[in-house]
N, C-alpha and C positions, 0 to 999 in steps of 0.2 A: 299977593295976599293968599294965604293958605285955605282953601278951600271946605268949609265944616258940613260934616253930614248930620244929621239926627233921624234915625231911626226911631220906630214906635212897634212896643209888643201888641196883639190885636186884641186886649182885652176881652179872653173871653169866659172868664167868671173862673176861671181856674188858678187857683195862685200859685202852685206846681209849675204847672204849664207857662205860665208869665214866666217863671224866671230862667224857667230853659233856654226859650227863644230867647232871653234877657243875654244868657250868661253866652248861648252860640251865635249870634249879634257878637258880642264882646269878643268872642273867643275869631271871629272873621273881621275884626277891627285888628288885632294885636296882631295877626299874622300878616296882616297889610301893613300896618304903621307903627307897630311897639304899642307897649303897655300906657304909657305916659299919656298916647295921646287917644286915649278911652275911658270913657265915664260913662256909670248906670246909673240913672235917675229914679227912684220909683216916683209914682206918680198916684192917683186912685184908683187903685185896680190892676194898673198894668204900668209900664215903664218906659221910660225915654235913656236910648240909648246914644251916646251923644262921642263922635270920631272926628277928631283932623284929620281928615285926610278927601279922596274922590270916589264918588261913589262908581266909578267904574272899575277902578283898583279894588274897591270892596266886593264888587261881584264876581271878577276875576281869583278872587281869594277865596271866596265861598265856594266857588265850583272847584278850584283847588285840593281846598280841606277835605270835598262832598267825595272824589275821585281817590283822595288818598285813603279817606280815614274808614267811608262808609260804604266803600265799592263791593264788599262781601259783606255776608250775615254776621260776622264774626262779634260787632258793634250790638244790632240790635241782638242776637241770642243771648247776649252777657246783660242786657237790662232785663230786670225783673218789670213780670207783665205785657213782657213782648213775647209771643210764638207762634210758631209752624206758618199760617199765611199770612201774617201779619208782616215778619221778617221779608219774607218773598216781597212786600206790597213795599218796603222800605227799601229794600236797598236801591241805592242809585245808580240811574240806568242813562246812558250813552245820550245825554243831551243839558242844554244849557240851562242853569236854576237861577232867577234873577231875586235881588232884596229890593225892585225897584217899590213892590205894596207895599212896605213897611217907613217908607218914606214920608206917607200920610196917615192919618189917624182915622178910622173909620167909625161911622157914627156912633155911638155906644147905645142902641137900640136892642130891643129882645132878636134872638134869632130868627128868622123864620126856619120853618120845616127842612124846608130843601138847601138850603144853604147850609155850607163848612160852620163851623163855632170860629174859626179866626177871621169867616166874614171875606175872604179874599176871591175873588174869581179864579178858578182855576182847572184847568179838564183832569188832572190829576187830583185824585184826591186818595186819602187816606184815612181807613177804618179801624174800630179797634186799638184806639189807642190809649189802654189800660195803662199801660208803661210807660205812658209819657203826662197824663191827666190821672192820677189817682182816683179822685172822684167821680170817675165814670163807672164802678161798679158797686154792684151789690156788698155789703157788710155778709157775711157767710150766712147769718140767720133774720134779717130786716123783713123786719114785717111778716115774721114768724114762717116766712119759707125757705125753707133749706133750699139752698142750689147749691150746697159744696161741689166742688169742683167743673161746676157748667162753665164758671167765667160769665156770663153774663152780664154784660151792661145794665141798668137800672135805666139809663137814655141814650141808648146806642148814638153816637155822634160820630164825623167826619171831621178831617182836618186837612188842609192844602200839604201838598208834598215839602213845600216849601219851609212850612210851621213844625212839618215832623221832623227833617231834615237838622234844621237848627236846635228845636227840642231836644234831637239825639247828642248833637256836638255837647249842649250844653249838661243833659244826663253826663256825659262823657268825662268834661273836662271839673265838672264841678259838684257833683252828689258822689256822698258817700256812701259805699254800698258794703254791708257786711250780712251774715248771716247769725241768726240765733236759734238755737235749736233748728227744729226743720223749715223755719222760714225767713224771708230774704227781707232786708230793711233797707228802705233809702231816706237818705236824708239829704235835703235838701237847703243848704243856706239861702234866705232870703232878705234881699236885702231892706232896710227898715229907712233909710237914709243915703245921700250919693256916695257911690262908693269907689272910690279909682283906681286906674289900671294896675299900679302894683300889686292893691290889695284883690283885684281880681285874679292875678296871675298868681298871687300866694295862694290861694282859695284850691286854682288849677294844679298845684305844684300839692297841697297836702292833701288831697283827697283819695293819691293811692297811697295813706298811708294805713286806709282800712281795707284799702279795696281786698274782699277775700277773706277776710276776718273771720273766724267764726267759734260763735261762743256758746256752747253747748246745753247749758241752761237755758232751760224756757222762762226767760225773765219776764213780771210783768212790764207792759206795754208802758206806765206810768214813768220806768227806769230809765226808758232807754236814753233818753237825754244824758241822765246822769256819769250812764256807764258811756254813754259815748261823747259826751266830750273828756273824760279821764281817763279816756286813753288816746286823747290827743291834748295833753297839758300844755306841750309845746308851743300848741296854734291857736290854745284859746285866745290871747292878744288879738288875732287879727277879727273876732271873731262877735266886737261888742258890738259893731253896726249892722248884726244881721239878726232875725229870730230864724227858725229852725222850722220847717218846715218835715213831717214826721211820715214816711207811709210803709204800714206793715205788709207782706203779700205774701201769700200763702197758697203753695198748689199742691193739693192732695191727690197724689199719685201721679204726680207730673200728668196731668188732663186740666190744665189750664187754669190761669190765675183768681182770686177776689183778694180781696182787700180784707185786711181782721183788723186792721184800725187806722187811722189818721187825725194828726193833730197837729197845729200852729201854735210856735211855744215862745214866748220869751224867756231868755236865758242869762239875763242880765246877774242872778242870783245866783246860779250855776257857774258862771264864769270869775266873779267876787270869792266865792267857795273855795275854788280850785285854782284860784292865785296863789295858794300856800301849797306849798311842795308836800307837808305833814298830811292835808286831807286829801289829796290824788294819791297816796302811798294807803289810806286809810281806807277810801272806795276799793280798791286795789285788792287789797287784805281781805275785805269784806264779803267782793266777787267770790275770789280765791274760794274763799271756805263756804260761799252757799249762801250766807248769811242774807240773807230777800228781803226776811220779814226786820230786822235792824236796817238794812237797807230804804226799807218804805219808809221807816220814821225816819231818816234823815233826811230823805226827801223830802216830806212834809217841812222839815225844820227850812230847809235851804226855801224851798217857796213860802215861807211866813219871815224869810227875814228880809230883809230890804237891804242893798250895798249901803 
């Protein structure tokens, strides 16, 4: 009898963050056991990651991936929101990372002070994790204080090495990362429903199809759904069991990141849209020439109409 493991994300108020560890979970099941026998469950809050296969073979795969992928800075420098000690505190260093916490579900209780937000015991831990939690920094003017380019956390929080580690795979294999004018956008599929291994490894296979992108206009923030699923018309099929997870970041004068906006979108409307080849040819057109303010009113139209 084939042996089933289930994994659990540690819930911890981040919906970014859930689907990291979701998606690098996922991404240390497939390299153990193929796509087929991987499935993401969401759940309330956080997710159930659910493998055929042994969970010793899975931990051996995760220190694998950790040694191949993330042994140099090279990984965290390329995520927005990650620098200078933050990278240093990431990469992985000459010892063994187990998924054995993730095996259990930890109470879904407030944090206390001293404890990580993923709740896990661990003498490692990790700080500053802008670039993997969106929502741990300041909006550039909140609360009427400028801290452009401080970076500053609004709730400085910690995260087991372990959380980050996985976070990074799943930054990695599964957010889209392009740039718009002088700042960097990820985006995040999330999933809304189970979702299985094929459709996880399609996810993994089309997301460098932006990586690097960069679109010179300072678009409003409202767009960028638009423009960015129309220039992946290809992939929107695989793309109706997820909403989109949105985060803008912006570092003024390369002295470290904040956040200029975030948002959880459904896209169900957007993906109806742009089932016809005429309206991605027509967004397209519309880029091209600048056209923003025609642009805003079609957005509006596309969120007032219903598939």
């Amino acid at each position: 009898m084939n042996e089933k493991t289930i994994f659990y994300t540690p819930a911890t108020g981040y919906p970014d963050l859930e689907a990291k560890i979701a998606y690098g979970l996922a991404r240390v099941g497939i390299e153990a056991f193929e796509s087929e026998k991987v499935l993401i469950k969401p759940l309330s809050g956080y997710y159930a990651v659910k493998i055929d296969g042994n969970r010793d073979k899975l931990n051996k795969a995760f220190n694998f991936l950790c040694k191949r992928i993330l042994r140099s800075g090279y990984i965290f420098s390329s995520t927005p929101g990650i620098k200078g000690k933050a990278i240093k505190a990431l990469v992985v260093k000459e010892k063994e990372y187990t998924l054995e916490q993730y095996v259990s579900l930890k109470s879904l209780l407030e944090n206390k002070k001293s404890e990580a937000i993923c709740r896990h015991e661990s003498k490692e831990l990790v700080g500053a994790i802008l670039g993997l939690a969106a929502e741990t920094s300041y909006h550039r003017s909140r609360n009427k204080i400028d801290i452009q380019g401080t970076g500053r956390p609004t709730n400085p929080k910690r995260l087991c090495k372990s959380c980050a580690l996985l976070a990074t795979l799943g930054t990695w294999y599964a957010s889209f990362i392009f740039n718009i004018a002088k700042k960097e956008v990820m985006v995040i599929p999330t999933p809304k429903n189970e979702i299985r291994g094929e459709d996880i490894e399609k996810i993994f296979s089309i997301q460098h199809m932006l990586r690097k992108e960069y679109i010179k206009s300072d678009i409003p923030s409202n767009l960028i759904p638009l423009i960015f699923l129309s220039e992946i018309p290809s992939a929107t099929s695989i793309l109706w069991n997820f909403d989109l997870f949105v985060a803008l970041y912006f570092s003024p004068g390369n002295r470290g990141y904040h956040i200029e906006n975030i948002s959880l979108i459904p896209i169900e409307n957007y993906l109806g849209f742009l089932e016809d080849p005429y309206n991605v040819a027509t967004v397209d057109e519309m880029k091209v020439r600048g056209a923003f303010k025609a642009l805003q009113e079609l957005n509006k139209i596309i969120g007032c109409v219903s598939r």
